[in-house]
Structure formats: C-alpha cells, structure tokens
C-alpha positions, 0 to 999 in steps of 0.5 A: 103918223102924220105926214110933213105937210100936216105937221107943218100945217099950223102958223109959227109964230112964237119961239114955243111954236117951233119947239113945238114942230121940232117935238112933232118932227122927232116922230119922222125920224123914229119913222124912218127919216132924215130930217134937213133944214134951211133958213132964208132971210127972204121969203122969195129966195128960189131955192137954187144952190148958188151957181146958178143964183144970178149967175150964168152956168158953165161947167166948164168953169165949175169944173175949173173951179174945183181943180184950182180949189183942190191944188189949194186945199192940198197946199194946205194939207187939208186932203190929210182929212179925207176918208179914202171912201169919200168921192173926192169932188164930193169932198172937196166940193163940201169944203168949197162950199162951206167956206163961201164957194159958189157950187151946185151943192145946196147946202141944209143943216139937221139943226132947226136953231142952226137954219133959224140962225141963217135966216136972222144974222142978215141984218139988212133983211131982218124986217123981212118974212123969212122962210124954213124949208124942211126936208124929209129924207128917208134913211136909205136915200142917204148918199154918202159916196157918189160924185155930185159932177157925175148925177145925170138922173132925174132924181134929188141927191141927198149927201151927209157924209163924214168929210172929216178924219182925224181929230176935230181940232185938227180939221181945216176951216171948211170941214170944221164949218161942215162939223158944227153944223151938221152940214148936209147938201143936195144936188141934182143933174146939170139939167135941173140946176136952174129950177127950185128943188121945190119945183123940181119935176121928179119930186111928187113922185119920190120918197123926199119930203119938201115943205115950207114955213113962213117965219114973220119979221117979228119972230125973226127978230125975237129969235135973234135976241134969244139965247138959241142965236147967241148959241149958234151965231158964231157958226154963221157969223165966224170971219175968215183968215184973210188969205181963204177970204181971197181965195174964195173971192177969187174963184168966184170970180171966175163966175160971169153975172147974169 
C-alpha cells in the first residue's frame, strides 16, 4: 500500500488529477483510516486553529467565551440536540466554531470538494496558490467524547462525533453547518496551540497522517467555475441570522489582537 506522502506525490493541476488522488485516498480508508481535508486560499497560512491566529491567548477568556456561548445557545434551545454522552464543551465548542467563533478547535472536513470549496470562495485570494491539507487518522484514534479544554498530553486530538439529535431539520445552525460538512476538528494542549499541527513535535512519531498540496491559482479558479463549487458553495457561503451574526462578533471581541 502506498503511503500519504507517495500518494500525494504527483503535481495537481487539473480537476481530473484530484478526482484522481480522491480515487487513490479511497485505498487508506479500506486500510484502516480516516481521511480529513482542509482548504486554504493562501499557501502561507499556518495551520493554527483560530484563537491563537493573531490573536494573543488566554484561556481565561476562552474559558469565558464558552460559558456565555453556552447560556446562549441554551436560550435558544439548542442543548435539546445534545446526546447526553457527548462531552458538553465538546459540543458546544463544535457549535461555536461552526458558527465563526474563534476556538482552539481546528476544523477539516471528510469531503475533498468541500475544503476545495473553502479554499476558492475568498475571492480576494482567489489569484493566489492555494493549499489541501490531508490528514490521515486511523480509526481507533477517533475521539468522539473527550473534552478539548482538558488535553494536557503531547499528542494531536482527533474528534468526529454526532453533535447532532433529533431530526436534521430540526438541528440549530452550528450543528446543522457541522452536518453538511461533515465536520471534524483537531485540537492539542494549551502548550502547543501556537504551533502548526505540521510542525507539532509529537507528530513523526504518531499514527496520524499530515501531508500537504499545493493548488495553483489557475486550478482554483477552474474549480470554482465548476458544477462541484456550485454544489458545495452554499455550505461555505450561507449568511447568518443577524441576531447570531452578533453574537459571535461579540464573543470574539473578548479576544485581544496581537
């Protein structure tokens, strides 16, 4: 079996090419993994989760945030949605984030087209080289129940768990964001939130797959005229209620700019 880094060897440049690693990707998962992806507009992006991403960190604050959200989200009757063995700031913190809260969480997708079209809807960067991260987890690292606030060990925590209940059109915006997209989230100690998951210093020695690609501005721009973006956009692109628009400019507020 080839590995990550031998599959993603080749050089991407048309649509056809990354049918062609999705086809070759499928051979991880009949052995035994997970596969996540992430799009970035900018090939220099860090991959850092976002309250750390010029943002200076407290978790105080974070700790603050996340007890106002979750007054918040039980105002508006989203806890009804919660399985009662879920963590709960694991689940409110999946919300969070879905909805634009900056968190420590770091959040990746199971759909190739889906990061792709995270990467191309930023039209201020869309002449930019792009980025796919592609990370490769084998089942059995999979936490689905653990509480992101209380990781003090050295290793990269990988979590895709049902925050949803109940019937999906019943789910609150934040789950329902987390649904279509198959959302998934990493998330590390305190320690190491300000380093890149691909430079964090445990990751030669785990089990957890990282690797990168390089997506040119002209294949950004073919992708994002193509019927897979149309498909996928509104996942990325869906506005707000304007109340929750508030609420979560509020919250970050409480975050102080590098």
């Amino acid at each position: 079996m080839k590995t990550l880094a031998e599959i993603c060897s080749n050089e991407y440049d048309t649509l056809e090419s990354l049918k062609q690693l999705e086809s070759e990707l499928a051979l991880l998962r009949m052995n035994g993994y997970m596969l996540f992806f992430r799009g970035e507009a900018d090939v220099a992006y860090k991959l850092k989760p976002s309250i750390v991403r010029n943002y200076i960190y407290n978790r105080n604050v974070e700790l603050k945030m996340l007890k106002e959200f979750k007054k918040i989200a039980q105002k508006y009757g989203w806890d009804k949605n919660k399985f009662p063995s879920i963590d709960d700031n694991l689940y409110y913190m999946g919300m969070a984030r879905h909805l634009g809260i900056n968190s420590r969480l770091l959040d990746w997708t199971t759909g190739i087209w889906t990061a792709m079209s995270f990467m191309t809807h930023n039209e201020e960067k869309i002449e930019k080289d792009g980025c796919l991260w592609i990370l490769a987890v084998p089942n059995r690292e999979i936490d689905n129940y653990s509480d992101p606030m209380q990781i003090e060990d050295d290793n990269i925590h990988v979590f895709k768990a049902p925050y949803y209940g109940n019937f999906i059109s019943e789910l609150p915006i934040g789950n329902l964001r987390c649904f279509m997209q198959s959302g998934a989230f990493t998330s590390v100690a305190d320690k190491y939130l300000d380093i890149p998951l691909d430079k964090f210093p445990n990751l030669q020695n785990s089990e957890i797959l990282l690797q990168s690609i390089l997506i040119n501005k002209e294949l950004k721009n073919t992708f994002r005229k193509s019927q897979s973006y149309k498909a996928k956009s509104q996942l990325v692109l869906e506005k707000l209620p304007d109340d929750i628009e508030k609420m979560v400019k509020h919250l970050n507020g409480y975050i102080k700019v590098e």
